[in-house]
N, C-alpha and C positions, 0 to 999 in steps of 0.2 A: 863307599857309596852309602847315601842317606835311606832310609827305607820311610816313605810317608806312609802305608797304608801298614800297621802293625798286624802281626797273624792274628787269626782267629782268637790260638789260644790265649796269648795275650791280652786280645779285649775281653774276653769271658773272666781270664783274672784282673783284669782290671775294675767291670764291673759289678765284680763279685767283693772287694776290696771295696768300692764305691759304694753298696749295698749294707756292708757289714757296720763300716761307719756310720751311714745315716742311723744304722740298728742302735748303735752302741750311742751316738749323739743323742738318739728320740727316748732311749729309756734313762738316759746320764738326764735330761733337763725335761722330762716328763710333764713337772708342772708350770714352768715357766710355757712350754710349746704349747700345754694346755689355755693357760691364759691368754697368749698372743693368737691362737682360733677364735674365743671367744670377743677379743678385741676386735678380731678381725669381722666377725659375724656384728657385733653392736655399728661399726662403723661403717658395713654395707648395709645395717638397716637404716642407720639416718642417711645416707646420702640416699637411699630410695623415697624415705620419707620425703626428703625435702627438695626430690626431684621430684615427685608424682604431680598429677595436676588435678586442681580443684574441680571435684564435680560440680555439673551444670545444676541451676538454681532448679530446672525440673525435676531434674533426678535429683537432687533433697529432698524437694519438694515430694516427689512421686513414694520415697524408700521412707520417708514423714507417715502419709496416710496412707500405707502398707502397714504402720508398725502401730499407729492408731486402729487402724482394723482388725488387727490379729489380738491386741488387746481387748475390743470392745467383744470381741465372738471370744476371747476366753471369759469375761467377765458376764460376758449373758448367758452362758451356754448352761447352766445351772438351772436360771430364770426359765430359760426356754424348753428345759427339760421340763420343769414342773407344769409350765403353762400348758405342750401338749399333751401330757398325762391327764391334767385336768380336762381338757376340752376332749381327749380321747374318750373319759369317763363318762362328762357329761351329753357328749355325741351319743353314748347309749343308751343316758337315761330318756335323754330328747326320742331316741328310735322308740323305745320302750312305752312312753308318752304317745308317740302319733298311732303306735299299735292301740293302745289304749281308746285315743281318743276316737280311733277306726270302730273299736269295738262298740263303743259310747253310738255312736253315730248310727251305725248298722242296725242295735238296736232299738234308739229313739225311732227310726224310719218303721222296722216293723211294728212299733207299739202304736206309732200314727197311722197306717196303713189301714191296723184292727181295730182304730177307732173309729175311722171316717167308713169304715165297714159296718161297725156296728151302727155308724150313726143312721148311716142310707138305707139298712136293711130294717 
């Protein structure tokens, strides 16, 4: 009588037999198995290469003047710093100024005041 379905034990030796080999083949050709991965990795990346499909003329367009922008704010961002330091500065001296000119003001009025006083009296 034929047996189709082998015992248990049987298959646990057999795939233990089938494991031991793969062991013994993958460290016997280590670098050939190496090479034939990396082949295999270069040849799934051009067939994706040259399966992918071309981005739309917008989206060029659009990822274009995203990458013109991020250049122009790293190459001003320097400029820009100086410039509000400056105008931060001179925003004070301007405050500093219109105190001044407050003061100026305030009292030119009392000096008119004590004139046109003097003059009527």
């Amino acid at each position: 009588m034929i047996e189709l379905d082998p015992s248990p034990k049987e298959q646990v030796n057999a795939a233990v037999d089938y494991c031991a080999k793969v062991d013994q083949g993958a460290r016997h050709r280590a670098v050939i198995n190496v090479l034939k991965a990396i082949g295999v990795g270069l040849v799934a990346g051009l067939v994706y290469h040259a399966l992918r499909a071309e981005p739309k003329p917008q989206r060029r367009l659009g990822r274009l003047l995203e990458d013109m922008e991020e250049r122009l704010r790293g190459i001003g961002e320097p400029a820009l710093r100086k410039a509000s330091a400056f105008a931060a500065g001179h925003a004070h001296a301007v405050g500093d100024g219109v105190q001044c000119g407050e003061v100026r003001v305030e009292r030119f009025l009392r000096n008119a005041g004590r004139r046109l006083r003097e003059f009527w009296s």
